[in-house]
C-alpha positions as CSV (number, residue, x, y, z in Angstrom):
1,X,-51.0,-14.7,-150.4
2,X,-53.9,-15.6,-152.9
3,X,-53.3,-15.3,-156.2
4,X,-56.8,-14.0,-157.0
5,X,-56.6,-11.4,-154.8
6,X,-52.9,-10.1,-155.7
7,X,-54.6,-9.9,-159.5
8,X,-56.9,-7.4,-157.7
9,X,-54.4,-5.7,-156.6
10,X,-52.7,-5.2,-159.9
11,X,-55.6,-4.3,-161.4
12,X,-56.3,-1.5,-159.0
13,X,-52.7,-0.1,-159.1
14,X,-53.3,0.0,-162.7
15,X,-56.7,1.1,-162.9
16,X,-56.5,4.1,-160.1
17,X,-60.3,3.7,-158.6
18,X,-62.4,0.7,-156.8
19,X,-64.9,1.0,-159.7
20,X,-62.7,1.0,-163.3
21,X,-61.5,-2.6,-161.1
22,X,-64.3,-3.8,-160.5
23,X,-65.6,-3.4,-164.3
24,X,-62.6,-4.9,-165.3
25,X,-63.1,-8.1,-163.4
26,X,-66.6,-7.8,-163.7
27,X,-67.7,-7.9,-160.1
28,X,-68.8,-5.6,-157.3
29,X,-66.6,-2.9,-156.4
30,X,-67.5,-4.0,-152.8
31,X,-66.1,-7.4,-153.7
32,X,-62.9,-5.7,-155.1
33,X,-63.1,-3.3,-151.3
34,X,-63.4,-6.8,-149.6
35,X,-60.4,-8.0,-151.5
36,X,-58.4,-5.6,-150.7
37,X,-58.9,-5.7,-147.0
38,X,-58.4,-9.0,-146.8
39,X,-55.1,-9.1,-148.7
40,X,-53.7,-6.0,-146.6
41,X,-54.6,-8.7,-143.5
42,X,-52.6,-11.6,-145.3
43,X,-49.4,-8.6,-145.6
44,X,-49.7,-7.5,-142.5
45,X,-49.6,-3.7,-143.4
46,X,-52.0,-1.6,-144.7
47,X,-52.1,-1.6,-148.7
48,X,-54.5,1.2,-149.4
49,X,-55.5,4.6,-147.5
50,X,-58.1,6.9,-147.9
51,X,-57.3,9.6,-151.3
52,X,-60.1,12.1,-151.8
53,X,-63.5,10.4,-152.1
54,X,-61.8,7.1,-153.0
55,X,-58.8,4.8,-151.6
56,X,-54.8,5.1,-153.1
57,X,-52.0,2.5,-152.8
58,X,-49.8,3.0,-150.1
59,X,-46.1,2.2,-150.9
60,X,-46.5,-0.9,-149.2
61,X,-49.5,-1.4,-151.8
62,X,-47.7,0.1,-154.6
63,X,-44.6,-2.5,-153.9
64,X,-46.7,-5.4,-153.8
65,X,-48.9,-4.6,-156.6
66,X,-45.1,-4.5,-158.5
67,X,-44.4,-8.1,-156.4
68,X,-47.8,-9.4,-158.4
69,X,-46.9,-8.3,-161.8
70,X,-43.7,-9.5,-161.5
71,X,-45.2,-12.8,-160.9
72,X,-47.9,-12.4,-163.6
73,X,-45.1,-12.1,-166.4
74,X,-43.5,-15.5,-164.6
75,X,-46.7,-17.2,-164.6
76,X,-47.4,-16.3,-168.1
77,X,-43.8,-17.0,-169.4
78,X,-44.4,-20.6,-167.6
79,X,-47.5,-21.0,-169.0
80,X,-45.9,-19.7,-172.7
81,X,-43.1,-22.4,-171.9
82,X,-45.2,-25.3,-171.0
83,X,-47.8,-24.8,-174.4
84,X,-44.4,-24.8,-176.6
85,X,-43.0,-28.0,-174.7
86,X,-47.2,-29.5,-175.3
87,X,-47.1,-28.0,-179.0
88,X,-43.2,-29.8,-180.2
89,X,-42.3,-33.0,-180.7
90,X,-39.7,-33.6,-177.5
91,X,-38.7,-36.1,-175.1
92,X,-38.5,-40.1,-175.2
93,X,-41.2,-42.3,-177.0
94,X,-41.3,-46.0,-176.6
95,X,-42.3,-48.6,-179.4
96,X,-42.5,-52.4,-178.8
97,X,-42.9,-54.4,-181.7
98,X,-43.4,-58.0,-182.9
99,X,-40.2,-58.8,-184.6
100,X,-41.0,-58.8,-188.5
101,X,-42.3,-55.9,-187.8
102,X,-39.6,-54.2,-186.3
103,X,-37.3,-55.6,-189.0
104,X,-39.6,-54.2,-191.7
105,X,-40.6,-50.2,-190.5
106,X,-38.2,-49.5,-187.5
107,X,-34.7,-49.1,-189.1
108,X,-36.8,-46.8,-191.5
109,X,-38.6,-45.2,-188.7
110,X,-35.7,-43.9,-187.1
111,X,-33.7,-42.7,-190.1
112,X,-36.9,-40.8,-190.7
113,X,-36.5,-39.0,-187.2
114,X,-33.0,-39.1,-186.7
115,X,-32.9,-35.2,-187.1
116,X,-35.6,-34.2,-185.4
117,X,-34.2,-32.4,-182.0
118,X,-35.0,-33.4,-178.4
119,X,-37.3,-36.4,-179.5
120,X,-35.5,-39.8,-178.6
121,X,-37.2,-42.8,-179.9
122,X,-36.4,-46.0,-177.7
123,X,-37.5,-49.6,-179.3
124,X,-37.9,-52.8,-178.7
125,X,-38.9,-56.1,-179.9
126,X,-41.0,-58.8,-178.5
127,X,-42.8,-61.9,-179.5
128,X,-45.8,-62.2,-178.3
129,X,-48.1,-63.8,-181.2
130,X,-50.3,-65.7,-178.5
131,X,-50.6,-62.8,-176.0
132,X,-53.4,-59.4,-176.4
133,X,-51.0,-56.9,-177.8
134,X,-52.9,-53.8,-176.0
135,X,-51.8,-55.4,-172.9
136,X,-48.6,-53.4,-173.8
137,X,-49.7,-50.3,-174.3
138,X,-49.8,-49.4,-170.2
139,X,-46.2,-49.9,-170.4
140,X,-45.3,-48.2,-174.1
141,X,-46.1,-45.6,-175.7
142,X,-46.7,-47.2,-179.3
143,X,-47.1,-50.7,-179.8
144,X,-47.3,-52.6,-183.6
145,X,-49.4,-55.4,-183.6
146,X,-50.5,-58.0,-186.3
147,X,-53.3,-59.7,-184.7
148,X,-56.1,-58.4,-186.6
149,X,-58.5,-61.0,-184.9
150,X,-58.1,-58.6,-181.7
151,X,-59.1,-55.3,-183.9
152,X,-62.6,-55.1,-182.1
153,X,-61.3,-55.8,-178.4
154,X,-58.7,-53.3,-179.1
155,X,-61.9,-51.0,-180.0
156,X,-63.8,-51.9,-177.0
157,X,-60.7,-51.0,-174.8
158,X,-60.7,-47.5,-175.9
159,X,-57.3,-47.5,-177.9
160,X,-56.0,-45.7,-180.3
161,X,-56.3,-48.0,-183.6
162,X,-53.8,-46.6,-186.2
163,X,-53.5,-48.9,-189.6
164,X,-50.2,-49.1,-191.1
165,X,-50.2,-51.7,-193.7
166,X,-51.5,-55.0,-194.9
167,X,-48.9,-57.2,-195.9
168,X,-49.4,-60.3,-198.4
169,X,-48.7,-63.5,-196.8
170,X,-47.1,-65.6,-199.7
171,X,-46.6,-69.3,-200.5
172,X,-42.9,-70.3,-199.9
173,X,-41.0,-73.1,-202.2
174,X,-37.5,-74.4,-202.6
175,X,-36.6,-73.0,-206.0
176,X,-36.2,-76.2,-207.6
177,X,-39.8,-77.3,-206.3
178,X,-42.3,-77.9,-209.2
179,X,-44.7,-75.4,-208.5
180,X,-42.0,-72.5,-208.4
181,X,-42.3,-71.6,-212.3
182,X,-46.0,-70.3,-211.6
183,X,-46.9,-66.7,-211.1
184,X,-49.3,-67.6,-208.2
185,X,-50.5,-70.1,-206.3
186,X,-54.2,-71.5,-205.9
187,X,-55.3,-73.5,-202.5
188,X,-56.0,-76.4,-204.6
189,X,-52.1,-76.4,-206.3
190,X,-50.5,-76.7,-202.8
191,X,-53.6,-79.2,-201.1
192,X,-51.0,-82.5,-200.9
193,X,-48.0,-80.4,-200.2
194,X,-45.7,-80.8,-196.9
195,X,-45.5,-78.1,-194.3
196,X,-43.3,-76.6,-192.2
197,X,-45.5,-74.3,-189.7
198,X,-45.3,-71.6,-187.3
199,X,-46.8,-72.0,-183.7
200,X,-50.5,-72.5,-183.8
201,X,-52.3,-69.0,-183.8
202,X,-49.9,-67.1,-185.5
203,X,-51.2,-65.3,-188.5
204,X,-49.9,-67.4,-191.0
205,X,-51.0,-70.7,-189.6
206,X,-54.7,-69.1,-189.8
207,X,-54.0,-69.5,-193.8
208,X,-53.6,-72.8,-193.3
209,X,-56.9,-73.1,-191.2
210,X,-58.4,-71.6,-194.8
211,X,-56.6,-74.0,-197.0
212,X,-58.5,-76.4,-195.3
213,X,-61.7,-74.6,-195.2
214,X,-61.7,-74.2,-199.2
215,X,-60.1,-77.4,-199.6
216,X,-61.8,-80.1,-197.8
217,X,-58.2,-81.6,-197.0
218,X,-56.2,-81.8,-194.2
219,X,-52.6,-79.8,-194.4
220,X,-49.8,-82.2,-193.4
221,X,-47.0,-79.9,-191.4
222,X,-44.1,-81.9,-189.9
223,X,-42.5,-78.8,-188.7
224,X,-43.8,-75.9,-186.6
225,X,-41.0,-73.2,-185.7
226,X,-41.2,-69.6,-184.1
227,X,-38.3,-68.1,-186.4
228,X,-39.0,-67.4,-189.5
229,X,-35.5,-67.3,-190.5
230,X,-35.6,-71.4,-189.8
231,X,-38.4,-71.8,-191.8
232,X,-36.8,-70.4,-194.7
233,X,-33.9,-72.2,-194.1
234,X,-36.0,-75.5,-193.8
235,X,-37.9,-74.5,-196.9
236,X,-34.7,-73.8,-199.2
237,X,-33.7,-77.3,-197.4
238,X,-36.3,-78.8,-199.6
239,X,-38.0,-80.2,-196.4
240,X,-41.4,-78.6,-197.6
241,X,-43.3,-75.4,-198.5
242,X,-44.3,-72.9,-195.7
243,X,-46.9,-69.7,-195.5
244,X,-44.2,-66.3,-194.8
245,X,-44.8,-62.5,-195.3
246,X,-43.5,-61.2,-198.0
247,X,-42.1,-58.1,-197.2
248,X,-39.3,-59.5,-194.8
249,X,-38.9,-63.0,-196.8
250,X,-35.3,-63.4,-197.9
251,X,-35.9,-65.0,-201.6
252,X,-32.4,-64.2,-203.3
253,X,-29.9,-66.5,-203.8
254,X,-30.9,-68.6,-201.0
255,X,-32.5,-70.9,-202.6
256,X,-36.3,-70.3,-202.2
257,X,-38.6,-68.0,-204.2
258,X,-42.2,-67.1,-203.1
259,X,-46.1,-66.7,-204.8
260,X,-48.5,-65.3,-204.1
261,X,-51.5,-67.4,-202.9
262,X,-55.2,-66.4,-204.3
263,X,-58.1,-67.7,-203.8
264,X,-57.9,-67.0,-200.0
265,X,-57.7,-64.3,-197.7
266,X,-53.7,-64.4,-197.1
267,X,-52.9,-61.8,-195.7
268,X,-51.8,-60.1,-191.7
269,X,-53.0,-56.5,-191.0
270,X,-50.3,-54.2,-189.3
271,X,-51.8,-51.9,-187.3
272,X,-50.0,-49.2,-184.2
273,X,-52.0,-49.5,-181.1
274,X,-51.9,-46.6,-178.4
275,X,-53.5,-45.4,-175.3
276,X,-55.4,-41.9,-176.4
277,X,-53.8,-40.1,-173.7
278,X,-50.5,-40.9,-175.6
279,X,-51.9,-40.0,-179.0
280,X,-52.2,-36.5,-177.8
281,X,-48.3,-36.0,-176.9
282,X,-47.3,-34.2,-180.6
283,X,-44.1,-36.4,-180.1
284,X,-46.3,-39.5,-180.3
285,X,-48.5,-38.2,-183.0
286,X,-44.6,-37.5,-184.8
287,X,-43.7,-40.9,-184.9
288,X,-46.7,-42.7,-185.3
289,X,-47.0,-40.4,-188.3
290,X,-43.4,-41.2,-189.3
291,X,-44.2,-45.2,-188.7
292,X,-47.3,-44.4,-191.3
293,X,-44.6,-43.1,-194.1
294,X,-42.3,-45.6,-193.7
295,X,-44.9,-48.6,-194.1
296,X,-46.3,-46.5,-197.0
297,X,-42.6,-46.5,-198.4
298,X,-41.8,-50.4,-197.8
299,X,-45.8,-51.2,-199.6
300,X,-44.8,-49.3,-202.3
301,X,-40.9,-50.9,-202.6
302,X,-42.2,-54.3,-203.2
303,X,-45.1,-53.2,-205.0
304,X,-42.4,-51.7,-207.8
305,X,-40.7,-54.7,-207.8
C-alpha cells in the first residue's frame, strides 16, 4: 500500500473529519476523499462509511490507520538511527601513505584514536614518489601525499586538499665531515660536495635541481637510492652528503648530524588528499582532524629541540 496515502489515513483517524485532514496536509478535502477511496481499493475492504453528514473509520479503517502509525514510529526510529550513525564517528577508514610519512604521523594517529568506539582505522604504506597521488583516493579513504608540484591538479580534480605540515628538508653530513660544526648550510658551502641521491623526481632531488639553479654548478651524485635508511647509512659511511627530511632522519649516535640548508626553498609540503564525498563521513573528518594534531605535535617536537 502507498505510503502517502496510509499518512492520510492516520491523519484522518486522528483528525475525525475530511476537512481538519485536508488542512493538515494542506490539500483538497476531495484529494484527501480520493485518497481514501483508493487506499480502501488497495485493502480490499471498505475503510470509511458514511457518519452523520461526514465519513467515520470502520474497524477495518481504524486497524489499519493503527498498522500506519505503527510504521510511522518505525520509519522515524530508522530515520532517528541512521542521522546518529551519519552524525558519529563509526566504521572502517582507510589511509595510504608514502612511507616517511607514515613513520612520522601514523603511530601517533592511531594512539590518538585508539579510544574512540566503533571507528577502525586501517593503514598502509606505499611508495609511489613518481606516480599522481589522487590516483589513490578512489580506492582510500585518506591519502598523505608530498608532492606539492601536483597541489593544482589535485585542485582541478575536485579533491579535498587538507595541509598537514611542511617539513624542512636538511643537509646530511658524516659527523666528522668539515662542514658539520656549522649551524646551517648555504648552496654555495656544499657546491663541490659528493652526493648520494634519491630517484629522480622525489622531493629532495628537486633541491638539488635548485642548488644548481643558484649555483651555476653541476651536483656530482654517485649514488641514487629509494631508502632513505641507506642513504643515511651511506652518508655516516663517509661516502658523501645527501638532501633528507628532518623529521624522520635518524642523527644520534649513528654517526651523521644534519643542517639546515638556506638560501633555497628546501622544503616538501605534506598535505591529506580526499574525495569530498569522503570528507563528509564525520569518521573521516575524525581522523583527518586527528592526522592535523598529530603533525601539529611532531612540528612542534623538533621545533623544541
Amino acid at each position: 500500500m502507498d505510503e502517502r496515502r496510509l499518512r492520510v489515513l492516520r491523519e484522518f483517524s486522528e483528525r475525525g473529519s475530511v476537512l481538519a485532514t485536508a488542512d493538515a496536509l494542506n490539500v483538497t478535502p476531495s484529494a484527501v476523499s480520493q485518497q481514501l477511496k483508493q487506499l480502501s481499493k488497495e485493502a480490499g475492504v471498505p475503510l470509511v462509511e458514511p457518519h452523520g453528514r461526514g465519513v467515520a473509520l470502520t474497524s477495518a479503517g481504524r486497524r489499519l490507520a493503527s498498522i500506519a502509525t505503527e510504521l510511522a514510529v518505525a520509519s522515524a526510529r530508522a530515520e532517528a538511527s541512521w542521522q546518529e550513525y551519519l552524525e558519529r564517528p563509526a566504521g572502517e577508514v582507510t589511509v595510504l601513505s608514502f612511507p616517511t610519512g607514515a613513520e612520522m604521523l601514523l603511530p601517533g594517529l592511531l594512539s590518538r584514536l585508539a579510544d574512540v568506539p566503533h571507528l577502525d582505522v586501517v593503514c598502509r604504506d606505499l611508495d609511489v614518489h613518481l606516480a599522481d597521488y589522487a590516483d589513490f583516493t578512489p580506492d582510500h579513504d585518506v591519502v598523505i601525499a608530498d608532492s606539492p608540484a601536483a597541489t593544482e591538479s589535485w585542485h582541478q580534480r575536485g579533491l579535498q586538499v587538507v595541509p598537514l605540515m611542511s617539513e624542512p628538508l636538511d643537509v646530511a653530513l658524516p659527523e666528522d665531515h668539515r662542514l658539520a660544526s656549522r649551524p646551517s648550510l648555504s648552496p654555495k658551502d656544499v657546491a663541490d660536495e659528493t652526493w648520494i641521491g634519491v630517484p629522480r623526481d622525489y622531493p629532495y632531488d628537486r633541491v638539488l635541481s635548485q642548488l644548481v639553479a643558484v649555483t651555476g654548478e653541476p651536483v656530482r651524485v654517485v649514488q641514487r637510492f629509494a631508502d632513505n635508511g641507506v642513504v643515511e647509512a651511506m652518508v655516516a659511511a663517509g661516502h658523501g652528503i645527501a638532501i633528507l627530511p628532518r623529521f624522520t632522519t635518524r642523527e644520534h649516535g649513528n654517526g651523521l648530524v644534519t643542517r639546515p640548508l638556506v638560501g633555497i626553498r628546501a622544503k616538501r609540503d605534506i598535505s591529506a588528499l580526499l574525495r569530498p564525498d569522503r570528507f563528509e563521513r564525520p569518521s573521516v573528518r575524525l581522523v583527518v582532524q586527528a592526522l592535523r594534531d598529530e603533525a601539529r605535535a611532531v612540528a612542534d617536537s623538533h621545533h623544541s629541540v
